[in-house]
N, C-alpha and C positions, 0 to 999 in steps of 0.2 A: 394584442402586442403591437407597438408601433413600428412600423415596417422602415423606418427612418435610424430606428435603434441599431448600434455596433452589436453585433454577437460573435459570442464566442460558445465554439460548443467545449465542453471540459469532460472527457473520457476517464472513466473511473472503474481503476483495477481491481481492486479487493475492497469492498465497501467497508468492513468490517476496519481498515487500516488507512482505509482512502478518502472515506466518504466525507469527516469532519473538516479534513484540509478542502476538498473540493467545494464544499458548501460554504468555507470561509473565503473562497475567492468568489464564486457566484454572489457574495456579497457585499463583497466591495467591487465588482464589476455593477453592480447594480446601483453603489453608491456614488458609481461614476456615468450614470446616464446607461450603462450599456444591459442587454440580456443574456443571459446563458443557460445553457443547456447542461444538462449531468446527463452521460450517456454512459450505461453499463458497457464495458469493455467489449464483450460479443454481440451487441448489438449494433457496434458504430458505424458497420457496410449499409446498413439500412437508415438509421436514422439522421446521420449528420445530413447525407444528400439533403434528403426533407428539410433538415433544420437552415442549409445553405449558409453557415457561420464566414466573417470575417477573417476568425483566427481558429483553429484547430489546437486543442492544449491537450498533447497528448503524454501517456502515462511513458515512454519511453520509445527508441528507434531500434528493431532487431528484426532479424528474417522474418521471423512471423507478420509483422505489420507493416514492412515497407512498402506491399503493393496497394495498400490502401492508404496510407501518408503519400504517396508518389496522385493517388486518383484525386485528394483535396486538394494536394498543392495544383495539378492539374485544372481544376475547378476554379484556382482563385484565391485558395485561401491557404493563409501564414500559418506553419507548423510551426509552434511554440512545444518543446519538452518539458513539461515538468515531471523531471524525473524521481518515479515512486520509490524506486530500491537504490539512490544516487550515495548512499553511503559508500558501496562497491568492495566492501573486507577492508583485509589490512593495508592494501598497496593501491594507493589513487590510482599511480601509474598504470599497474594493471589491468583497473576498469576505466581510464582512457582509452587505453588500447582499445581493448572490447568495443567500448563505442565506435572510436577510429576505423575498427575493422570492417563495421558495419556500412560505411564511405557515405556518413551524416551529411556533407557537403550538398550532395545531389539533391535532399530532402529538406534538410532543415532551416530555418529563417533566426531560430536565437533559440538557445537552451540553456534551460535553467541550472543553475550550479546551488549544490546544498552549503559549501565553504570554502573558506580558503584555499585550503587542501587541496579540494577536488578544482577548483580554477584553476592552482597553480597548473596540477597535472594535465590537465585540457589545451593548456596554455605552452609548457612542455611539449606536448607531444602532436600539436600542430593539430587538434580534432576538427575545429574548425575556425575561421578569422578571428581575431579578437572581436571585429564587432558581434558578431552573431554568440559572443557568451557573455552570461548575464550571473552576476553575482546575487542571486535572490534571496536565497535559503529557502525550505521547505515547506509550502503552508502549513503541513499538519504539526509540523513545531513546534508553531505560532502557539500553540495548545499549552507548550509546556514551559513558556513564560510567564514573569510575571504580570504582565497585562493583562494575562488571559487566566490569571490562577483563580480567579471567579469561578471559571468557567465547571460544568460537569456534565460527561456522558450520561446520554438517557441510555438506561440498564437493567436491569437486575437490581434492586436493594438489596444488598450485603454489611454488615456490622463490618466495621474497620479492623485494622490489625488484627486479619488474618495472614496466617503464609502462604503466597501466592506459588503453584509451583507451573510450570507451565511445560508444554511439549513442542516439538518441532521435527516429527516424521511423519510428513504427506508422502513423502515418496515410499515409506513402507505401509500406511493409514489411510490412505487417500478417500476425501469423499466426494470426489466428482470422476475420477476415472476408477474403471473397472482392478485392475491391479495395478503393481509396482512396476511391471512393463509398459502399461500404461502412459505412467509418470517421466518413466526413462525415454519413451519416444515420442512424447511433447516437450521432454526437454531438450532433445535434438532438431526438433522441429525451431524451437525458440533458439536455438545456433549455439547453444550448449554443446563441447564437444560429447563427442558420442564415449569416450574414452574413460571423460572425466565422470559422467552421466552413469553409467554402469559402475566403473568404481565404487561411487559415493553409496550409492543402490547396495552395493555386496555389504560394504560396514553399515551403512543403516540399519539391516535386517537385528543383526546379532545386535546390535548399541541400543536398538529399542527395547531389546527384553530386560539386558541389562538393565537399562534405566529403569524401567520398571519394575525389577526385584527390588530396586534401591528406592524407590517413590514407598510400597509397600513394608517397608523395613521403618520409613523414616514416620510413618503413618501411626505405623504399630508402637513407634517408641517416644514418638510426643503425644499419648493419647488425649491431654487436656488441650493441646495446641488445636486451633480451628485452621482447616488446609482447603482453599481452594484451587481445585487442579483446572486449569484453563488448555483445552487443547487447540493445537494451531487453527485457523481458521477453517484451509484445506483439510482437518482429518475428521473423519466419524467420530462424531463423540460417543458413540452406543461403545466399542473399543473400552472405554475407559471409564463407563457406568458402574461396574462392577466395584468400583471402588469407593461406592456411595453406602456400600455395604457397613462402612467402617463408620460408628457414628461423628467422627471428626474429621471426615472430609466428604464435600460438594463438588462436585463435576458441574461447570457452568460454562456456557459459548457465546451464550450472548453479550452484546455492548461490545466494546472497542477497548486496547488495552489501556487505555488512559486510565481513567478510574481504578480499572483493577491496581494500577501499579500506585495510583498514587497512596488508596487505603488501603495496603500491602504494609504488612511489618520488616517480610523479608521476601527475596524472590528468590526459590531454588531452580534451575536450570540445567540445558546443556545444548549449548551453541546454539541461543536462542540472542536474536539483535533486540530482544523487547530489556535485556539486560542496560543498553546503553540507554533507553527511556527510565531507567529505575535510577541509573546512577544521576541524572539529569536533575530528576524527585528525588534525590537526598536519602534511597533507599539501599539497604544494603542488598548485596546482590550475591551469589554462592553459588557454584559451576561444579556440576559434578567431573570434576576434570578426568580422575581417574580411570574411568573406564573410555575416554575420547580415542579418537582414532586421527592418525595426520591426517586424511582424506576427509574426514567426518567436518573437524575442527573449522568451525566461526573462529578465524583467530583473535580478531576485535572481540566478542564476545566472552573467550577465556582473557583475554588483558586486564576488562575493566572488571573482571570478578576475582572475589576471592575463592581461591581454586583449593577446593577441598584432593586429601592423598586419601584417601580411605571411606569407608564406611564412617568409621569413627571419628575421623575428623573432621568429618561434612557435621555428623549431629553435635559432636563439641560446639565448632563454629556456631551453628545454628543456634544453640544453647545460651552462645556467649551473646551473639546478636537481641536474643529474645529478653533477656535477662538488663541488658545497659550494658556487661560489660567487658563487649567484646574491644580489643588494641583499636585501633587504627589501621587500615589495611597496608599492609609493605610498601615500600617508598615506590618499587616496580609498579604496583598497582596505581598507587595514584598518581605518579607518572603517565601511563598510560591512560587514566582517564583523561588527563590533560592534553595529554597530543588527540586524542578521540574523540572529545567532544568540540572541546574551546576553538579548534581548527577546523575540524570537520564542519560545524554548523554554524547557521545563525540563526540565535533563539534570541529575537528580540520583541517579537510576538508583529511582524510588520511584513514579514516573506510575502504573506497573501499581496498584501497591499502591493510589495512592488511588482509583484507578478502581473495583479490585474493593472498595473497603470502600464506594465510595457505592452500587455493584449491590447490595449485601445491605444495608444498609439500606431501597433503594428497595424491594427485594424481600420485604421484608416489611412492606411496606404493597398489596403485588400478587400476585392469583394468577390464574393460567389458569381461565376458565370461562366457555364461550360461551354467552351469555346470548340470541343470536338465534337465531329458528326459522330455519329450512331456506328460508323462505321470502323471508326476509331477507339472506341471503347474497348476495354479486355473482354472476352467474353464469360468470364464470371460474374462482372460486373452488368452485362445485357442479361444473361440468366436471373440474375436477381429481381431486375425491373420489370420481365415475363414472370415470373411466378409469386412474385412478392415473398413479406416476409416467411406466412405459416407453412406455404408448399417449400420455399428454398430451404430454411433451417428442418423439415422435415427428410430432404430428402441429404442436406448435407452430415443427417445423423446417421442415417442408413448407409453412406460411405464414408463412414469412421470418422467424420472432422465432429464440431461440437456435439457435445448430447446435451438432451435438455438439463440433469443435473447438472452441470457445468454451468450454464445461461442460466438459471434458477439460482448460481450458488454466488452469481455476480450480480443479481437485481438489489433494487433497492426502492423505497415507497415514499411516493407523496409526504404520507406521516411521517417517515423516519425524516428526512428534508425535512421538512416543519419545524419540529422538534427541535432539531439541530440548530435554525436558525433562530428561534426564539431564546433558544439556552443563551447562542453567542450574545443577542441580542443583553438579554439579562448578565450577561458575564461585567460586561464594561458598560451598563446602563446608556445604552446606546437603541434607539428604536430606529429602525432602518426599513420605511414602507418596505414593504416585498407583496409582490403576486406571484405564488405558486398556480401550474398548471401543469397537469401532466401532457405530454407533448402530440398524444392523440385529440386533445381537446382543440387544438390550435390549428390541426389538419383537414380540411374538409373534404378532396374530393382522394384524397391518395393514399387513407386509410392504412390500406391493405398490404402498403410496399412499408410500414416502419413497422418497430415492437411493440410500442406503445407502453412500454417501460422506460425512456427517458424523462426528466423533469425538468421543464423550464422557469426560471428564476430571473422574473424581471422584477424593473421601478416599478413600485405602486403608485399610481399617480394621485 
């Protein structure tokens, strides 16, 4: 790796949702002379120091991560947001705030905005200067344009036009924390109110079963219909194996929701946001509305669906979709896709691109070099560089902060990278040298203080 190269390390939340947009900036930062790094979310205390990036692109600003955005920027380097969950519901404003509360100022160099919408409201409510906000749109978008409609998730082979159904109760399913307590004090921990956190928790419990009498009702009464049930990333799939029993439906977790959505005939649901990627793909979409709770409710998500009253009228619908010849959806409905998508985002298949070209600009105005003595350091931060990574994340599991299923459930592999970038590659017949290297390969004498699960993504020269 040439030591002269801009880098940017790029922090990646949920690989399952995250991973394909982060790989499509790693490659246009590479198309632009510079390197990056992909660092699993829980590993970034360790790895970036090693990696020493120009810009930090990180997944989002909230209690949980501000003391380690405060130690890069302290370091050197430009905290760029590309914000992973920047849709934020139904009210921009809202998730201004939220960020606003969070007082981004102190932290942040420029963050990225997914649309319109969300600039406006940022811009509104004073989050931070105009120049430090950047109208980019979202890489993993980029995906669901037509530039990029080449493109396909490496997966699972599945036969097309099946009914995609999918779930969304981690916080009653969870498969990296121990129970649904669990869930509710990492989500206070991530500056979720505690109020809101417990609420949502009480209607989850009872909205899952329900759901789930009604997934099994709809199983048993399209029996020639083929049904793939997709559970959220976050839940045990073992939970919802049992329904493999049924010879017309597959329980499947692998690959990314692209694919699934796009060879999807219909997506049934409930306050799931993979609904607004279906409507995106020309897919019709179906909300188990009936059994929803005010608390529970993705509002965004009942808007752009058609919101079944019943039992009955969920499988009518379905029927009518399956068949050709289902109306048109209500003039509300597609109203609402219209303010939800055409505002909210920009699908021009280019976000990546202007992402990575505002990291190497910022990036050369930032370099890595920690200007505090040893004595100035937080002492979490010294405990780390004393014990490295396998004694600190061991003893941080034993006093209840990550456990390794957590840190296992946000890795991701040289191959999967690979893959990824050769697909993009083939999407827009575009060959884009790259050197893959995982990021231990690169370290020699300091081993022991990173994960060794980050991936670096430079020029091939």
């Amino acid at each position: 790796m040439n030591p002269d190269w801009l880098k940017v390390a790029i922090i990646v939340d949920n690989p399952f949702r995250d991973l394909e947009g982060a790989a499509l900036v790693a490659r246009e930062l590479a198309k632009r002379g510079a390197v990056a790094c992909l660092v699993p979310m829980y590993e970034q205390a360790f790895d970036i120091p090693s990696f020493q990036p120009n810009v930090v692109l990180a997944n989002y600003v909230r209690a949980n991560n501000k003391p380690l955005l405060a130690s890069y920027r302290a370091s050197g380097a430009a905290i760029v947001i590309m914000d992973t969950e920047g849709n934020g519901g139904e009210d921009p404003l809202a998730y201004a705030d939220s960020v606003l509360a969070e007082q981004p100022e102190i932290l942040v160099d420029t963050y990225c905005l997914w649309g319109k919408d969300q600039y406006d409201a940022f811009v509104e409510r004073d989050v931070l200067p105009n120049s430090a906000l950047a109208l980019t749109g979202a890489p993993r978008y980029d995906l669901f344009s037509r530039k990029w409609e080449r493109y396909r998730s490496p997966q699972t082979s599945e036969s097309a036009n099946y009914v995609l159904i999918n779930t969304n109760f981690p916080i009653v399913n969870p498969r990296f924390d121990q129970d649904t307590e669990s869930v509710v004090q990492a989500w206070i921990r991530a500056g979720i109110s505690e109020k809101y956190s417990r609420d949502y928790a009480s209607d989850a419990i009872p909205l899952h079963r329900k759901y789930m009498d009604v997934v099994e009702e709809v199983l048993r009464r399209f029996p020639q219909i083929q049904f793939v049930l997709r559970p959220h990333p976050f839940e045990k799939i073992e939970f919802y194996q049992y329904l493999q029993n049924l010879p017309n439906c597959k329980v499947i977790q692998a690959g990314t929701s692209l694919d699934w959505v796009r060879r999807c005939a219909a997506l049934l649901h409930l306050n799931c946001l993979t609904s607004i990627e279906a409507v995106m793909m020309q897919r019709e979409v179906i909300s188990f509305e009936w059994i929803n709770t005010q608390v529970a409710r993705q509002q965004i998500a009942t808007d752009v669906s058609r919101q079944s009253s019943s039992l009955e009228d969920l499988c009518a619908q379905l029927a009518s979709v399956l068949s050709g010849s289902a109306n048109s959806p209500s003039e509300q409905v597609l109203k609402s896709r219209e303010k939800y998508i055409a505002r909210r985002y920009e699908i021009d298949g280019s976000a990546a691109a202007r992402v990575a070209d505002l990291c190497v600009i910022l990036g050369q105005k930032h370099a890595w070099g920690d200007k505090r003595s040893d004595g100035n350091r937080p002492f979490k931060e010294l405990v780390r560089r004393v014990l490295g990574h396998k004694w600190f994340t061991k003893l941080q599991e034993r006093s209840g902060g990550v456990s390794g299923k957590h840190r296992l459930g946000k890795k991701f592999t040289l191959d999967q990278v690979s893959e990824i970038l050769e697909r993009l590659n083939e999407a827009v017949r575009e060959e884009v040298p790259l050197r893959l290297q995982k990021q231990s390969e690169t370290v020699r004498f300091t081993g022991r203080s990173i994960s060794g699960s980050s991936i670096i993504v430079s020029p091939k020269l």
